[in-house]
C-alpha positions in Angstrom: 0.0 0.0 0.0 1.2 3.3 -0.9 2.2 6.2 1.4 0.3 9.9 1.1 3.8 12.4 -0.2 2.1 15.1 1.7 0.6 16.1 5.0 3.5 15.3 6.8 6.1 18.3 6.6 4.3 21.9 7.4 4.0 24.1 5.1 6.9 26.8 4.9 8.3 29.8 2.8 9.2 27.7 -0.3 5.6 26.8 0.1 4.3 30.1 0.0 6.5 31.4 -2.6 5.5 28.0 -5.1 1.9 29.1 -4.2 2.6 33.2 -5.1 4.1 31.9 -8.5 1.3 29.4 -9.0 -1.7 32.4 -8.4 0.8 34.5 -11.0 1.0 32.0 -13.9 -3.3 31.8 -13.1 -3.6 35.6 -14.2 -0.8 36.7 -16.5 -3.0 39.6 -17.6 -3.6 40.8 -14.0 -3.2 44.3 -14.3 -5.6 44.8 -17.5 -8.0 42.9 -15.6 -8.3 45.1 -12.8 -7.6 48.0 -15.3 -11.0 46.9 -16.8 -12.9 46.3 -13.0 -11.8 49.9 -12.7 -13.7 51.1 -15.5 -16.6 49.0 -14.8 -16.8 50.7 -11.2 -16.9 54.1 -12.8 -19.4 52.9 -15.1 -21.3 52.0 -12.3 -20.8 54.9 -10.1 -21.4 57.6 -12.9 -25.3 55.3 -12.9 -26.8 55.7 -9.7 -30.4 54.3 -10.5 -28.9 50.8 -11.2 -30.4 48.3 -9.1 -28.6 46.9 -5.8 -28.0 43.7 -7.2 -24.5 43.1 -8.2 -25.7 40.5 -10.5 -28.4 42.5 -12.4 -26.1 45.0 -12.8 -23.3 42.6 -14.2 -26.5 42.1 -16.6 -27.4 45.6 -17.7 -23.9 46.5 -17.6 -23.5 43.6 -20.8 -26.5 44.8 -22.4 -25.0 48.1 -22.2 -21.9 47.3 -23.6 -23.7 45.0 -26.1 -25.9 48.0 -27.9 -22.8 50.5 -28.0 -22.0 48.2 -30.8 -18.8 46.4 -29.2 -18.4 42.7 -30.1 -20.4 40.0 -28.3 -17.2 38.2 -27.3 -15.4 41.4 -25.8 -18.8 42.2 -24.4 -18.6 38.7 -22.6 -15.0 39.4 -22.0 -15.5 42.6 -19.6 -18.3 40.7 -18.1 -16.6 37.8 -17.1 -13.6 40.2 -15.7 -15.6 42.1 -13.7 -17.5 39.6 -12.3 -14.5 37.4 -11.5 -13.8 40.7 -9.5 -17.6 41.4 -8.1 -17.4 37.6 -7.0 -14.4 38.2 -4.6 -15.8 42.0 -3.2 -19.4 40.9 -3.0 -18.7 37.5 -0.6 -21.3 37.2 1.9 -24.0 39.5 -0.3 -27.2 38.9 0.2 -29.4 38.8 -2.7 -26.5 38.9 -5.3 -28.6 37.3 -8.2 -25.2 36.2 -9.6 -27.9 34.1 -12.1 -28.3 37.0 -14.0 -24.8 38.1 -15.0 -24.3 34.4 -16.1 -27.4 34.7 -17.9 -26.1 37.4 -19.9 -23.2 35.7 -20.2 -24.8 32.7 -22.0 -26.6 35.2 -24.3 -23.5 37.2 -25.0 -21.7 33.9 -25.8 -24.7 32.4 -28.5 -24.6 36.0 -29.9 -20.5 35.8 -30.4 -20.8 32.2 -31.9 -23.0 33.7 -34.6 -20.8 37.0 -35.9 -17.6 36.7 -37.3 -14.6 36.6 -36.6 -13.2 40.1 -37.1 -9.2 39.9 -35.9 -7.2 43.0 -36.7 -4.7 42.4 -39.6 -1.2 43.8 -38.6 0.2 43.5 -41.8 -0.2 41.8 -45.2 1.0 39.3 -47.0 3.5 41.3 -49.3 5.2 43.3 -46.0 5.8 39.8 -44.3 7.5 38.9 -47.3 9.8 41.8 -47.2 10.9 41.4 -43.6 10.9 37.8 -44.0 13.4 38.2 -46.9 15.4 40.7 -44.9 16.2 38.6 -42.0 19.7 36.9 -42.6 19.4 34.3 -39.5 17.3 31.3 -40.7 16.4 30.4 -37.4 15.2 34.1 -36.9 13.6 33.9 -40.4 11.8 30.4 -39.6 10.8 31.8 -36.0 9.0 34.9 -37.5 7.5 32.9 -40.1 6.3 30.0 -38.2 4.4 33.2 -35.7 2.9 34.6 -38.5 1.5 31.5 -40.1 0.6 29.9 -36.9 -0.6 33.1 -34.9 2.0 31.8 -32.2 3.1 34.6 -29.9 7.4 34.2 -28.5 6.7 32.8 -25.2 4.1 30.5 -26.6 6.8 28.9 -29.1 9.2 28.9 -26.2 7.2 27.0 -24.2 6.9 24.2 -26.6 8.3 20.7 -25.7 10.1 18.7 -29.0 7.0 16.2 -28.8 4.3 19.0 -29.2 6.5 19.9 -32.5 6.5 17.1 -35.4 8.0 17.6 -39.3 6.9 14.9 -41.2 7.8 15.1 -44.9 6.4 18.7 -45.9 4.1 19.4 -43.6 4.6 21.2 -39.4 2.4 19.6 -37.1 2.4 21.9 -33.7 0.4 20.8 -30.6 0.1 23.8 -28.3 -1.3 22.9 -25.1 -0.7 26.4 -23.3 -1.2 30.0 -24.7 -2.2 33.4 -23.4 -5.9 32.5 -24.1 -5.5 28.6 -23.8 -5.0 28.3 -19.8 -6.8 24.7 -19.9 -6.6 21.4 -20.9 -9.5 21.2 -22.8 -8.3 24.4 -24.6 -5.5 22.8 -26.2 -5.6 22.8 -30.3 -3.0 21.7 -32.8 -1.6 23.3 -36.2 -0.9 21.8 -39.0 1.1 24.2 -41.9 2.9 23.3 -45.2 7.0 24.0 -45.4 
């Protein structure tokens, strides 16, 4: 029978720290978040005939957002940030109706599945091309190329392992299992490209 590898040694200062840089890696983007809980405040303090309820006003605050002709998905976006904050300064609320801001959010997502996708273009084909050409390093030049055709960001193709990275005759198979918008496990999408 095996033995538990915990619960036996207290927790110390390597513990806390591991646990510090575990809470870090769960919100990379910290700082915009609370950026965007900021506004959201504002927002609701500049409306003083919103309703009590934190969660109705989650609610409004997406239909607000919603008909000032933002996309559904950043709509569902500030929602979801600003509730993640609402749900950690609103413990113990009575009456919250945190139903309704994931209401919205259900209605917010159905409306994103349905418009397009409408990514900003950086550049085009032809000015890749020229920086492309420019770059003497081929390793630079395949980096660069493999983020543009992939949509890869530096720390994203750092973090690969070899396995997650397969050439197999002409063709780049590239398993990416973390990103900055893939945090879980069920996330995780692979990319196939022609050399």
């Amino acid at each position: 029978m095996g033995t538990r590898r915990w619960g036996h040694v207290p927790a110390d200062a390597e513990s806390i720290s591991t646990t510090e840089s575990l809470l870090l890696d769960g919100r990379p983007s910290a700082a915009a978040q609370l950026s965007l809980f900021r506004a959201f405040e504002r927002w609701r303090g500049s409306n003083p005939h919103l309703p009590k309820s934190i969660g109705e006003v989650l609610a409004i605050f997406g239909g607000y957002l919603f008909e000032h002709d933002l996309k559904a998905s950043t709509c569902a976006n500030y929602v979801r940030t600003a509730l993640f904050f609402c749900r950690r300064t609103h413990v113990g609320a009575t009456d919250a109706q945190w139903f309704l801001a994931y209401d919205i959010l259900r209605g917010l997502d159905r409306h994103a599945c349905r418009q397009p996708r409408d990514h900003a273009i950086d550049i085009d084909e032809n000015r890749a091309l020229e920086i492309l050409n420019a770059i003497r390093m081929q390793d630079i030049a395949f980096t660069i190329w493999l983020m543009l055709m992939s949509g890869a960001r530096c720390a994203d193709l750092a973090s690969l392992a070899p396995e997650q990275v397969v050439l197999r005759e002409s063709r780049l198979y590239i398993h990416f299992r973390e990103t900055k918008s893939v945090q879980r496990p069920a996330d995780q999408y692979s990319v196939e490209l022609e050399v």
